[in-house]
VEXNU-922549 format. One record per residue (C-alpha): residue number from 1; residue in three letters; y, z, x. Coordinates in Angstrom, 1 decimal, decimal comma. Layout:
+------+------+--------+--------+--------+
! gumi ! fiba !  north !     up !   east !
+------+------+--------+--------+--------+
!  NUM !  Ala !      Y !      Z !      X !
...
+------+------+--------+--------+--------+
***
This chain:
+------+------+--------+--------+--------+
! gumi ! fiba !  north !     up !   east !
+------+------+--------+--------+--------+
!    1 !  Unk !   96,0 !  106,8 !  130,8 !
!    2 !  Unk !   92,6 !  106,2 !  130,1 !
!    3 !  Unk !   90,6 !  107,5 !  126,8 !
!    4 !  Unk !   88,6 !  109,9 !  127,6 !
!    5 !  Unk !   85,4 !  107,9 !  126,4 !
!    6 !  Unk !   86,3 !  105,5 !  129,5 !
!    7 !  Unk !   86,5 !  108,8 !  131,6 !
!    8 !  Unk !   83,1 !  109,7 !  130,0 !
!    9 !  Unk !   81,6 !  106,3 !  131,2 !
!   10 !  Unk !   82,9 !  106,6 !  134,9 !
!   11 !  Unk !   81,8 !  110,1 !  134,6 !
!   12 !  Unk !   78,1 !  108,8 !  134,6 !
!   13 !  Unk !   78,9 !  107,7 !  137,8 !
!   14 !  Unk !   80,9 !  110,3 !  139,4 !
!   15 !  Unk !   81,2 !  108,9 !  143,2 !
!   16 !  Unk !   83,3 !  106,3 !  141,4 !
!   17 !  Unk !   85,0 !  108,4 !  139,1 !
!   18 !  Unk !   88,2 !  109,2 !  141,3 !
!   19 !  Unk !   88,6 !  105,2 !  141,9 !
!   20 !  Unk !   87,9 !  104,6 !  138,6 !
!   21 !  Unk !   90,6 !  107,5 !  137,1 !
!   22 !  Unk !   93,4 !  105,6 !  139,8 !
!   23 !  Unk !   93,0 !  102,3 !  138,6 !
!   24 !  Unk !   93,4 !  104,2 !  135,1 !
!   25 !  Unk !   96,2 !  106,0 !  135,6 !
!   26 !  Unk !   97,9 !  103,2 !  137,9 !
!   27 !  Unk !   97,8 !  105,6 !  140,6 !
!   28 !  Unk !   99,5 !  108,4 !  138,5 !
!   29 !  Unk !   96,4 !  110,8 !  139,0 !
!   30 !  Unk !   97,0 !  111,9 !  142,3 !
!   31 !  Unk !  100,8 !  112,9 !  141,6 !
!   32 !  Unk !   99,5 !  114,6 !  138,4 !
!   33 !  Unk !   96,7 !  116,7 !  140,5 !
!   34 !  Unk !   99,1 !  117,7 !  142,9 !
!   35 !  Unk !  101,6 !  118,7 !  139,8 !
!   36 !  Unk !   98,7 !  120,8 !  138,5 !
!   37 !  Unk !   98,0 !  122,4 !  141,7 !
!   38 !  Unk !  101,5 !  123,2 !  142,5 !
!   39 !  Unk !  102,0 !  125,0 !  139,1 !
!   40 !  Unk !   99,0 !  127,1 !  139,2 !
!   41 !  Unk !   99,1 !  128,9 !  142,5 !
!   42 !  Unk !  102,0 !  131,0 !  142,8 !
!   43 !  Unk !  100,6 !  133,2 !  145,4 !
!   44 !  Unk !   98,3 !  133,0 !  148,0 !
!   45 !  Unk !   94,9 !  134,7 !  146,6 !
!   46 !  Unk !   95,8 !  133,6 !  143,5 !
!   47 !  Unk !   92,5 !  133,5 !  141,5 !
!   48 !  Unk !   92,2 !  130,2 !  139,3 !
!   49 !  Unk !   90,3 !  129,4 !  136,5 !
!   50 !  Unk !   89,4 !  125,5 !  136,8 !
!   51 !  Unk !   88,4 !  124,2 !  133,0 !
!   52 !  Unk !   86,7 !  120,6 !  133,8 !
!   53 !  Unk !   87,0 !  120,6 !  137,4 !
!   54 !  Unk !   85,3 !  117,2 !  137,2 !
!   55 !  Unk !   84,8 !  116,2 !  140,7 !
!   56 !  Unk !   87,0 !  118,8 !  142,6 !
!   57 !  Unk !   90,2 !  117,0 !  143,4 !
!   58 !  Unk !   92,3 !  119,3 !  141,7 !
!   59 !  Unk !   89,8 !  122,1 !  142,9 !
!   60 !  Unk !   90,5 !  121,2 !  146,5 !
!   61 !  Unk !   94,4 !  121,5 !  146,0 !
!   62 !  Unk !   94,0 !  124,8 !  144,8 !
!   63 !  Unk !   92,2 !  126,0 !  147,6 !
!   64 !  Unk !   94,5 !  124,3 !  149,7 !
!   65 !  Unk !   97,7 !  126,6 !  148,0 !
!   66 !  Unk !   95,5 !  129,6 !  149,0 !
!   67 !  Unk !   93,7 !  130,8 !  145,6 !
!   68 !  Unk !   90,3 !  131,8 !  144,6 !
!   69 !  Unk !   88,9 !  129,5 !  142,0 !
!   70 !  Unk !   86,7 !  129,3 !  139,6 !
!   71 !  Unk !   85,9 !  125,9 !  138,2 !
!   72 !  Unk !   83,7 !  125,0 !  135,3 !
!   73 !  Unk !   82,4 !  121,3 !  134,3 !
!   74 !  Unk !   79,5 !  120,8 !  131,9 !
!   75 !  Unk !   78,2 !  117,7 !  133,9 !
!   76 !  Unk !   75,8 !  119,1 !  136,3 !
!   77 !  Unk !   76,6 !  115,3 !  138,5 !
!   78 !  Unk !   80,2 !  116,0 !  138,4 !
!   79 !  Unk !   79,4 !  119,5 !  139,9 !
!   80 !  Unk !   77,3 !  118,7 !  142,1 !
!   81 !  Unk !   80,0 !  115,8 !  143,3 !
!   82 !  Unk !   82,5 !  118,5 !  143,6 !
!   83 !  Unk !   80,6 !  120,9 !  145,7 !
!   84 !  Unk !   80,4 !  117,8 !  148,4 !
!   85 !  Unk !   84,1 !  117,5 !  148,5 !
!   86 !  Unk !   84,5 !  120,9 !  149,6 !
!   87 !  Unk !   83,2 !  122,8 !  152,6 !
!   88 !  Unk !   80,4 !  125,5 !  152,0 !
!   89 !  Unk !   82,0 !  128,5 !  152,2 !
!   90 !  Unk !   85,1 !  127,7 !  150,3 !
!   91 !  Unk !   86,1 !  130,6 !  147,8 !
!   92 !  Unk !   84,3 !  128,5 !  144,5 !
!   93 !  Unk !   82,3 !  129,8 !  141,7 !
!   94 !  Unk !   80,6 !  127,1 !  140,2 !
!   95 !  Unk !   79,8 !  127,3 !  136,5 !
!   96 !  Unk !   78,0 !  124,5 !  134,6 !
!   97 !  Unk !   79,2 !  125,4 !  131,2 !
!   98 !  Unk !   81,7 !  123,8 !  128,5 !
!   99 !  Unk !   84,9 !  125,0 !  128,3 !
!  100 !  Unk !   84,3 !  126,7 !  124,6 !
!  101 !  Unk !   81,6 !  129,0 !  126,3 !
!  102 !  Unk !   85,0 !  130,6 !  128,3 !
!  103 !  Unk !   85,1 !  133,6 !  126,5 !
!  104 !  Unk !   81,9 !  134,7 !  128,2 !
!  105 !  Unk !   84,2 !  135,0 !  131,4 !
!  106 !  Unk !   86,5 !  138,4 !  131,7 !
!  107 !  Unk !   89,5 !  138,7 !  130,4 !
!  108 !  Unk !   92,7 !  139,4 !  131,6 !
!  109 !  Unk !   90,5 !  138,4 !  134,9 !
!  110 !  Unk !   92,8 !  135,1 !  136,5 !
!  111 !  Unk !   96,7 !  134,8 !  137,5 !
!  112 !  Unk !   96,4 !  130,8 !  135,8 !
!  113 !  Unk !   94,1 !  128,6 !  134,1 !
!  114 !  Unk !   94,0 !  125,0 !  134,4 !
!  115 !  Unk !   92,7 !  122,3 !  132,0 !
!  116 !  Unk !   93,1 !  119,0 !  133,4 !
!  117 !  Unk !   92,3 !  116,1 !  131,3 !
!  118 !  Unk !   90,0 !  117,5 !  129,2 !
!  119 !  Unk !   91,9 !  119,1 !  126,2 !
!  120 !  Unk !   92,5 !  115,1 !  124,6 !
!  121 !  Unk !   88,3 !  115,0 !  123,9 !
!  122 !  Unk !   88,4 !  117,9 !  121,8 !
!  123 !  Unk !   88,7 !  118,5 !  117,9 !
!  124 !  Unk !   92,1 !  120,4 !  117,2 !
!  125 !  Unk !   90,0 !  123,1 !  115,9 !
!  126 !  Unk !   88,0 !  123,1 !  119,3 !
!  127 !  Unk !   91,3 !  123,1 !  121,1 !
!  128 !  Unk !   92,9 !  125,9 !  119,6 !
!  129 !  Unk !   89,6 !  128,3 !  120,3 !
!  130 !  Unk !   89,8 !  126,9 !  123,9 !
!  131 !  Unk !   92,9 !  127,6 !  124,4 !
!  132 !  Unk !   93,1 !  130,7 !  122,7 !
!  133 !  Unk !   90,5 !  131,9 !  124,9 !
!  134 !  Unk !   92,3 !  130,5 !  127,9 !
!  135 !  Unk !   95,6 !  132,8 !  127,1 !
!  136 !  Unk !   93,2 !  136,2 !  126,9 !
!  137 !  Unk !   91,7 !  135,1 !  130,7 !
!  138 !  Unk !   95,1 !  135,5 !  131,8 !
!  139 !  Unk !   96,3 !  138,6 !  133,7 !
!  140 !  Unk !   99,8 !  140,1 !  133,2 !
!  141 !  Unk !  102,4 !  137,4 !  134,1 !
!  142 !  Unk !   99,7 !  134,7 !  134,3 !
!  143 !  Unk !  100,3 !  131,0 !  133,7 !
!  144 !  Unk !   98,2 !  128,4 !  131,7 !
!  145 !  Unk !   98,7 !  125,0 !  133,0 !
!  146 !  Unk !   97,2 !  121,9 !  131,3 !
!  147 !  Unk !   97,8 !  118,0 !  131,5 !
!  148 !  Unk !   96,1 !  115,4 !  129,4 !
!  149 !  Unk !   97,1 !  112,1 !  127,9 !
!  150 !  Unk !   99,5 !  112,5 !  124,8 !
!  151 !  Unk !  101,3 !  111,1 !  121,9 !
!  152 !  Unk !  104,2 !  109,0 !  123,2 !
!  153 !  Unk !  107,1 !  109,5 !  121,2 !
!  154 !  Unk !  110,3 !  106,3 !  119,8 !
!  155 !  Unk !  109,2 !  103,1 !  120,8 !
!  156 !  Unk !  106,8 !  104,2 !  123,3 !
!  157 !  Unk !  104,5 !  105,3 !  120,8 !
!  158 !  Unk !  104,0 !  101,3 !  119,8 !
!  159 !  Unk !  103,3 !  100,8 !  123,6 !
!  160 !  Unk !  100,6 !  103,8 !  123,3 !
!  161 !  Unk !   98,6 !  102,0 !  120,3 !
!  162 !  Unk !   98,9 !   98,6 !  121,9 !
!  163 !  Unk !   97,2 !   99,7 !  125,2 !
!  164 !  Unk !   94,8 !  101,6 !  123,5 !
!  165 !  Unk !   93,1 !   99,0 !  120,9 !
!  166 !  Unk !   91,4 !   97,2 !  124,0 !
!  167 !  Unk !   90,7 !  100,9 !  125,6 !
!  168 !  Unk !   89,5 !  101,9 !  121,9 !
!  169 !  Unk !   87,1 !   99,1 !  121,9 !
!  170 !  Unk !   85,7 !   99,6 !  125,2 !
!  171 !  Unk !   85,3 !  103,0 !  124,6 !
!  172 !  Unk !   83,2 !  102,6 !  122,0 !
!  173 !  Unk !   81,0 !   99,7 !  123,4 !
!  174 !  Unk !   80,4 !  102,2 !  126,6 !
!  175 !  Unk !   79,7 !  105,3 !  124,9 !
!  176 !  Unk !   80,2 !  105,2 !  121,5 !
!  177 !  Unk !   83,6 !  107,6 !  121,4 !
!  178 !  Unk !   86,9 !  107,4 !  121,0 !
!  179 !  Unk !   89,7 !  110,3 !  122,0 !
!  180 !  Unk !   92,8 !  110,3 !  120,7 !
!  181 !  Unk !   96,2 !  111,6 !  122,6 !
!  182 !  Unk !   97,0 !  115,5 !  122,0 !
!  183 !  Unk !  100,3 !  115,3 !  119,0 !
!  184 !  Unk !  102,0 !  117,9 !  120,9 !
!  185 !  Unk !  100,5 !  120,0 !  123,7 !
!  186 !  Unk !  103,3 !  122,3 !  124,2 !
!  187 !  Unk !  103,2 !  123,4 !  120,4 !
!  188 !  Unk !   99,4 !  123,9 !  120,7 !
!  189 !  Unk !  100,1 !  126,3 !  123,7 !
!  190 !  Unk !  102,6 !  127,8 !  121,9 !
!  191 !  Unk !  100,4 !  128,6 !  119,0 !
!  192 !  Unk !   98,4 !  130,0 !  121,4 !
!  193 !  Unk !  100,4 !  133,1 !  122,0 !
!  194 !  Unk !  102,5 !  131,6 !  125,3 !
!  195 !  Unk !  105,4 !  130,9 !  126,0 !
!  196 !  Unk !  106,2 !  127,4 !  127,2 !
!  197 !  Unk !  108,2 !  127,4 !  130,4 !
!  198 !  Unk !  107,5 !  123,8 !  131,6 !
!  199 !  Unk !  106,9 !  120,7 !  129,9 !
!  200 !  Unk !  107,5 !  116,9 !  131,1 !
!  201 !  Unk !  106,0 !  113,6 !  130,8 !
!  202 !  Unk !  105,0 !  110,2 !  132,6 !
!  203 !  Unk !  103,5 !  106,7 !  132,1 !
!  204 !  Unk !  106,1 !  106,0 !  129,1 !
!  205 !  Unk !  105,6 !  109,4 !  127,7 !
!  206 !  Unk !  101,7 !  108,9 !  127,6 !
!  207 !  Unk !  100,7 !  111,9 !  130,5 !
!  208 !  Unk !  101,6 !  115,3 !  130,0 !
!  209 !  Unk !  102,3 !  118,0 !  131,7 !
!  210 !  Unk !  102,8 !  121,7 !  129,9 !
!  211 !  Unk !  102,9 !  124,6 !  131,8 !
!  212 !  Unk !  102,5 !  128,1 !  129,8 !
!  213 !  Unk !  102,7 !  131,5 !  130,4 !
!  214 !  Unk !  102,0 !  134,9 !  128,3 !
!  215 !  Unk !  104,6 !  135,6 !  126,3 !
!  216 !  Unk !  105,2 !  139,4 !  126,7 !
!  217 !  Unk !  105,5 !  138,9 !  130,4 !
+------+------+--------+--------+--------+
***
């Protein structure tokens, strides 16, 4: 999976950013999308909060599964991308803000919240607030669902570093940033007052997928 400094370079460019994020990935994006999608909407009506809806391909599933979304990017291009994928009158609210600026929003006011590869470009400090604040948008029996690029764990971890010394470099050529994978996104949720009900992984234990709900439910 790609640093997120790479995904901040192709996000300059957002009407390449979805080719750019499959090459990436090696083609693992759209599987992970409709993962994401699939978790989030349990109903029909649904309503989603979207954190980094980047340009709306996970947005578009969600409407697809019949909920009410949300979505918030801080990139005005990468908003503006999104609202071209989708047809006018689709149930959106578009929000041009950064995901730490959630707590503005209501709580207890969404049945899930979704934070697709953006979590990994935070500080842990930033993460914790974020999701933190993610758990109190959630209304009673509501799930969290998040998937960002990880720590590999055994061997795979040596994998992980080699494939990421030339992304490291480009990185910071491009844009002058480097992320680094989350240590363990399922404890992170955890210590954000949910329970964990879902957790798996792919490309050698590099893409995670954690799925969360409120713990009292």
């Amino acid at each position: 999976m790609s640093s997120l400094a790479l995904m901040r370079w192709l996000e300059g460019a957002p009407e390449r950013y979805d080719a750019g994020m499959r090459v990436l990935s090696f083609g693992r994006v759209a599987r992970l999308h409709a993962a994401v999608a699939a978790a989030a909407v349990v109903n029909s009506g649904d309503r989603v909060l979207e954190i980094g809806c980047g340009t709306g391909a996970v947005t578009e599933l969600l409407l697809a599964g019949g909920a009410t979304v949300t979505a918030l990017d801080q990139a005005p291009e990468m908003l503006e991308q999104a609202r071209k994928r989708l047809a006018a009158d689709a149930p959106v609210e578009w929000l041009e803000q950064t995901a730490s600026e959630i707590d503005r929003l209501p709580e207890r006011g969404f049945e899930s919240v979704v934070l697709s590869l953006c979590l990994s470009g935070m500080s842990p400090s930033e993460r914790a607030f974020v999701l933190r604040q993610a758990a109190l948008r959630l209304s009673a029996g509501g799930r969290l669902v998040a998937a960002d690029e990880v720590r590999a764990t055994g061997w795979r971890r040596l994998l992980q570093l080699l494939w990421r010394v030339p992304q490291a470099a480009v990185g910071w050529l491009l844009v002058g940033a480097v992320s680094q994978p989350i240590p363990d996104l399922a404890d992170e949720i955890e210590a954000a007052g949910l329970r964990v009900i879902r957790s798996e992984t792919w490309l050698s234990g590099t893409l995670g997928l954690v799925v969360g709900e409120i713990a009292d439910a």
